[in-house]
C-alpha positions as CSV (number, residue, x, y, z in Angstrom):
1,X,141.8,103.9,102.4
2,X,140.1,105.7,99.5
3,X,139.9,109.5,99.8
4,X,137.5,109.8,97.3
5,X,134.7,112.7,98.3
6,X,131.3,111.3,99.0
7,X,128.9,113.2,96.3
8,X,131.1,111.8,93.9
9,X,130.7,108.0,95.7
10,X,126.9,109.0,95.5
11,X,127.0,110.3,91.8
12,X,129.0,107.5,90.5
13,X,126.4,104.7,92.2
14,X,123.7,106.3,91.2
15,X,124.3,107.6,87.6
16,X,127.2,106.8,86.0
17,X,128.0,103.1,87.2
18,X,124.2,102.4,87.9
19,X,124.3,98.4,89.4
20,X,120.8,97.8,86.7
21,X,121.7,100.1,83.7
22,X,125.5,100.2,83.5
23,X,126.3,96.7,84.9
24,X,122.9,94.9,84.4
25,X,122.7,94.0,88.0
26,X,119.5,93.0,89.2
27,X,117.6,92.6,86.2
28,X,115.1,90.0,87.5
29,X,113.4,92.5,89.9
30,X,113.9,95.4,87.2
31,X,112.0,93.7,85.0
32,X,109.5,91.7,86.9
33,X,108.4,94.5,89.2
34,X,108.4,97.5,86.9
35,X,104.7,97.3,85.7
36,X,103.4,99.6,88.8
37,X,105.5,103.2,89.8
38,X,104.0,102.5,93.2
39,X,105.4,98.7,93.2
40,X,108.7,100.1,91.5
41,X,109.2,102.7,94.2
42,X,108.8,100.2,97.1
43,X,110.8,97.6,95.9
44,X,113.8,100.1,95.3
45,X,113.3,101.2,98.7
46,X,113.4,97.7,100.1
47,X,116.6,96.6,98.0
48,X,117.6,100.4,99.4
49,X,117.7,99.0,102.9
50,X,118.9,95.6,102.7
51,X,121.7,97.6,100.6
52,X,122.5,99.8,103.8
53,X,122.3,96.9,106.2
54,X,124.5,94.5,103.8
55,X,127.2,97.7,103.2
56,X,127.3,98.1,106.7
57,X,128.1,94.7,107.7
58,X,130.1,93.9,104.9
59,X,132.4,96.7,106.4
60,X,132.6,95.2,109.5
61,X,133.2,91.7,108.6
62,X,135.6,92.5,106.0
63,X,137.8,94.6,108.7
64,X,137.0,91.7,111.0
65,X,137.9,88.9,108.5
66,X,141.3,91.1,107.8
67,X,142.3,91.4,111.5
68,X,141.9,87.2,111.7
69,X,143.7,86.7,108.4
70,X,140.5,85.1,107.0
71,X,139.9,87.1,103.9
72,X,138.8,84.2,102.1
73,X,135.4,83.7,104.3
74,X,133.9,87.2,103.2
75,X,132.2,85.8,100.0
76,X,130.0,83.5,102.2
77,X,129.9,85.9,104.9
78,X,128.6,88.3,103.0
79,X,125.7,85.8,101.7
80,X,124.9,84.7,105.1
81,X,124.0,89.2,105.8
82,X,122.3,89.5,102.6
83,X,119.7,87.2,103.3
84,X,119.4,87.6,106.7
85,X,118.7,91.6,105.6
86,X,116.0,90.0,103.6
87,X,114.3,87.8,106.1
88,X,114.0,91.2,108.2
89,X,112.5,92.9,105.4
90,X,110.8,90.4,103.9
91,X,108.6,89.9,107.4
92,X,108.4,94.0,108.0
93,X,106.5,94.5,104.9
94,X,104.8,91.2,105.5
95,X,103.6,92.3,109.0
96,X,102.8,96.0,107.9
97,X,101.8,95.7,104.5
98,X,100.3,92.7,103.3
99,X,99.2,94.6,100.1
100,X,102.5,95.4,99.4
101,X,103.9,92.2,100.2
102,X,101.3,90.3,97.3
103,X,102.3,92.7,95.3
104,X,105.7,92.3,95.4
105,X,105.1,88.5,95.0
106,X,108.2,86.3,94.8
107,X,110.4,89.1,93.9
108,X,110.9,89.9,97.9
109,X,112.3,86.5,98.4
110,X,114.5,86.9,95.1
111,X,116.6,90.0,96.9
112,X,118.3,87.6,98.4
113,X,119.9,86.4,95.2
114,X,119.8,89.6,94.3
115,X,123.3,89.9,92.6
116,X,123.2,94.3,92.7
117,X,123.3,93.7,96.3
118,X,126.3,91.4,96.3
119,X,128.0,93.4,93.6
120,X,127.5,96.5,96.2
121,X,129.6,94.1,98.7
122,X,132.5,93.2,96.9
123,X,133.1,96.4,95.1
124,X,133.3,98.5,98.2
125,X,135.7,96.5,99.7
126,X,137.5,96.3,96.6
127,X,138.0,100.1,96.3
128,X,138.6,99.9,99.9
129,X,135.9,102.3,100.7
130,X,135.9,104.1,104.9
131,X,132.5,103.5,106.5
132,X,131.2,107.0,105.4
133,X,132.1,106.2,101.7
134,X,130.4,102.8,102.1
135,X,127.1,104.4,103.4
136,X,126.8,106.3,101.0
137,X,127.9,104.2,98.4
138,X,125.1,101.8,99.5
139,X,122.7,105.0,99.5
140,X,123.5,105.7,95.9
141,X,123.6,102.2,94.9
142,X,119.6,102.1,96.4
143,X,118.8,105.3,94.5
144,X,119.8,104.1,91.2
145,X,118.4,100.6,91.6
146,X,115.2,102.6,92.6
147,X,115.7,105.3,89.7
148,X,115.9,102.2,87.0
149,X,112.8,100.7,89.0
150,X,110.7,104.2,88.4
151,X,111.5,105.3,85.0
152,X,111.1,101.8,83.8
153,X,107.8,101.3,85.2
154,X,106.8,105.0,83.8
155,X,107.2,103.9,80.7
156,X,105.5,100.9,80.9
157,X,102.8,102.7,82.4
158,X,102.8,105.0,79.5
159,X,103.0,102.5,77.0
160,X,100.1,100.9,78.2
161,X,98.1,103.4,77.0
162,X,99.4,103.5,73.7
163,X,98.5,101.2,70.5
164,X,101.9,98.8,70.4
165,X,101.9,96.1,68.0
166,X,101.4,92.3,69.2
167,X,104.5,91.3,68.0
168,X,106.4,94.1,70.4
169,X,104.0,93.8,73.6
170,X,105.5,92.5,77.0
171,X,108.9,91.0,77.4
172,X,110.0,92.0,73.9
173,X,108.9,95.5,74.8
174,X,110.3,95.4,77.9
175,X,113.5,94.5,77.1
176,X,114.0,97.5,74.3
177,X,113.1,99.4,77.0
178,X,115.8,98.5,79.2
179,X,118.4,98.6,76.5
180,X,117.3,102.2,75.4
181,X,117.2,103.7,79.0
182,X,120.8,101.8,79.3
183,X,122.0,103.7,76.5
184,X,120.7,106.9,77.8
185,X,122.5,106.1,81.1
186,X,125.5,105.4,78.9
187,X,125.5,109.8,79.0
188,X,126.2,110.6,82.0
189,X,130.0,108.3,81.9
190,X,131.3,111.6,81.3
191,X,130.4,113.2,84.4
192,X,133.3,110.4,86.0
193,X,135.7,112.4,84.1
């Protein structure tokens, strides 16, 4: 069991090994959905909550698959949660908000292959995180998916507003973006210590 204290599991998720900036997890959804602050802060709160439930059973049926000596199922086990978590979601926000749900387009489905949400999985059992430590692990892991989601799409926002060149608009743009705020992430590595 890993003793390490929780604001430092929740620090570590969220700033310095952030799953979009530091290990350029979940990029489809960063990129696609981070036009809108409103769409950016709803989808990180979605990918938030399929995070908790998929941390939650992935401690479970990783302690489960240990007692039956089956460590080799969690991989597809841990598939079969993560997109059950996104059915539920994906008909919640259906059945709530059907604004929200055209706005978030085929990116809900994609959560599912979502490989942040995977990643969160396998590296919690890997550092053989307690429940506690993987709830909040899965917290942090939401907030800095949902941090990378907001800045991103307030810069986008911004830069909509300014005179950009043709040659740099859209993806091209984009995707300096995302390197840049990367590199600014890169920073805060020496909070880990």
């Amino acid at each position: 069991m890993n003793d390490e204290a929780l604001w430092t599991i929740f620090v570590n998720a969220t700033l310095i090994n952030n799953f979009v900036l530091a290990y350029f997890l979940g990029i489809c959804p960063f990129l696609g959905v981070s036009g809108k602050i409103a769409t950016g802060v709803r989808m990180g709160g979605a990918v938030t909550f399929v995070m908790l439930i998929s941390s939650l059973c992935a401690y479970g049926i990783h302690k489960l698959l240990i007692a039956l000596g089956a460590p080799y199922l969690e991989l597809i086990s841990f598939i079969v949660v993560i997109a059950s978590a996104v059915q539920l979601v994906e008909m919640f926000i259906k059945k709530v908000s059907p604004a929200l749900f055209r706005a978030l387009g085929i990116f809900l489905p994609l959560i599912t292959t979502n490989c942040a949400i995977l990643a969160l999985a396998l590296f919690q059992t890997n550092k053989g995180y307690g429940l506690a430590q993987c709830l909040v692990y899965a917290l942090g892991g939401g907030a800095g998916f949902t941090l990378a989601l907001v800045l991103m799409a307030g810069l986008r926002e911004k830069l909509e507003l300014a005179s950009v060149p043709d040659v740099a608009r859209g993806t091209a743009l984009a995707l300096v973006i995302a390197g840049l705020l990367s590199m600014a992430f890169m920073g805060f590595a020496g909070l880990g210590g």
